[in-house]
Steps between C-alpha positions, in 0.01 A plus 500: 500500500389669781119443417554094448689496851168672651238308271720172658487640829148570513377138312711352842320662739145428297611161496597507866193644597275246309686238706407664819153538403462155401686379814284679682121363373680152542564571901149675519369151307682279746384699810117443415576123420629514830244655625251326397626151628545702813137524500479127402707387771321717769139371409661114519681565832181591657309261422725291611515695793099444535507178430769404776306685755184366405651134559643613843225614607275209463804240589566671790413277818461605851823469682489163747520497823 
């Protein structure tokens, strides 16, 4: 009796720790997707950035006076 409660306990925690594990590659998954369009973002954003300042600089007038 004793060695089904332990055998019971011990398939709970395997099956516990399997969850973790799995839990675990999924967040390490999500954080390079996230990364990754981090990266995305970044390059779009400057050129964007470039592309503004390129247009202010050749729109730019000299102030009237």
């Amino acid at each position: 009796m004793a060695q089904l409660a332990a055998f019971n306990t011990m398939t709970a925690i395997k099956k516990k720790l399997h969850g973790m594990k799995q839990k675990r590659e999924e967040a390490f998954d999500r954080a390079d997707q996230l990364e990754q369009k981090l990266i995305e973002h970044r390059a779009v954003s400057d050129k964007v950035r470039t592309s503004t300042h390129s247009v202010t600089v050749l729109t730019a007038a000299p102030p009237c006076r």
